[in-house]
C-alpha positions as CSV (number, residue, x, y, z in Angstrom):
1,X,-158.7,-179.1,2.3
2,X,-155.1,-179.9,1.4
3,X,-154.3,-180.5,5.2
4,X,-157.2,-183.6,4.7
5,X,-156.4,-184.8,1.7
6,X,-152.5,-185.3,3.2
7,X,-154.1,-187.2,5.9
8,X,-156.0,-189.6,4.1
9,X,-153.1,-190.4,2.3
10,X,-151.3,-191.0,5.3
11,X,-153.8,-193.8,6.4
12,X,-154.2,-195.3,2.7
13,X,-149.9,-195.4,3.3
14,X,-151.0,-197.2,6.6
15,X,-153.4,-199.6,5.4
16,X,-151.2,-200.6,2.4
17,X,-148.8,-201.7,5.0
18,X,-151.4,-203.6,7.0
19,X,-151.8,-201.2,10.0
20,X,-155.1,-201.0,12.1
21,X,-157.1,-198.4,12.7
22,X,-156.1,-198.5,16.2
23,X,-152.3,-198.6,15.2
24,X,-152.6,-195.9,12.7
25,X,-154.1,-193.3,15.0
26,X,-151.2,-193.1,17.1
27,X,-148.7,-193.0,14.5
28,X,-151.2,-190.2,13.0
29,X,-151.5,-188.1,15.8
30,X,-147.6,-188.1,16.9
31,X,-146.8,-186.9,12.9
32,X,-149.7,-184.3,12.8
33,X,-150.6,-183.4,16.5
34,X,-153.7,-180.7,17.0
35,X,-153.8,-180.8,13.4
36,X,-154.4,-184.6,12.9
37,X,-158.3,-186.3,11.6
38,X,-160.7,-187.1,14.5
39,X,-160.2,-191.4,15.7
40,X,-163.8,-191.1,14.2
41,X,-162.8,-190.1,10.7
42,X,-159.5,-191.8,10.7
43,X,-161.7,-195.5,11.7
44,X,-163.7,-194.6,8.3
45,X,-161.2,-193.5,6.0
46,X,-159.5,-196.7,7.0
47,X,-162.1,-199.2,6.8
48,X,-162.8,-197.6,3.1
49,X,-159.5,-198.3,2.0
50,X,-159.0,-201.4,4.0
51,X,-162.3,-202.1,1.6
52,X,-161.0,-201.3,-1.7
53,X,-161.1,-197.6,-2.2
54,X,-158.3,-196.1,-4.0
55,X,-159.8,-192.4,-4.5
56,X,-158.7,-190.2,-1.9
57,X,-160.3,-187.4,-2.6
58,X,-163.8,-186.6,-0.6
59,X,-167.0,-187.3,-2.6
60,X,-169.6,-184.9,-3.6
61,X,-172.1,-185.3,-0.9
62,X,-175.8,-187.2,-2.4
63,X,-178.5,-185.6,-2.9
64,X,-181.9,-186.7,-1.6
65,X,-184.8,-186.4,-4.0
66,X,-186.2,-183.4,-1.9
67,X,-182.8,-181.7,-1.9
68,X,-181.9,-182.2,-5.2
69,X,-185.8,-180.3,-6.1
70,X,-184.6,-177.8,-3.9
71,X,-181.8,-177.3,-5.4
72,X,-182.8,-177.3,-8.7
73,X,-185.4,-174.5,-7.9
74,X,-183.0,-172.4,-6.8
75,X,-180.6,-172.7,-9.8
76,X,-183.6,-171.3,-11.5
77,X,-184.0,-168.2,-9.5
C-alpha cells in the first residue's frame, strides 16, 4: 500500500511540473523498475491530477445499491 501511495505521488510531482502521461512513465519506470504502476494506472492517476485532484490517497470503492443491501445483511449476521 505504501509502495502505491509513493507512486502516485511521484506522478502528482510530474504533473505539477507539466509532464505527460507518456513522459512520466518512462521517468517512472527507470526510478521504480518491476516495482513501478501499470501505463494503465499511471494514464489515470495522471489525468486525475492533471484534473484537479489533490488527494492521493485511493478512495473507498462505491457501493451499488445491491451491494450495499448485501452488505448491510451481513453486518447483521
Amino acid at each position: 500500500m505504501q509502495r502505491s501511495l509513493e507512486r502516485r505521488v511521484a506522478i502528482k510531482f510530474c504533473v505539477k511540473l507539466e509532464k505527460s502521461a507518456a513522459e512520466t512513465i518512462p521517468m517512472l519506470k527507470k526510478a521504480f523498475g518491476v516495482d513501478c504502476l501499470s501505463d494503465r494506472q499511471i494514464f489515470r492517476w495522471n489525468k486525475a491530477f492533471a484534473e484537479g485532484r489533490e488527494d492521493c490517497q485511493q478512495r473507498e470503492p462505491r457501493w451499488t445499491a445491491i451491494n450495499l443491501q448485501f452488505r448491510r445483511q451481513c453486518e447483521t449476521l
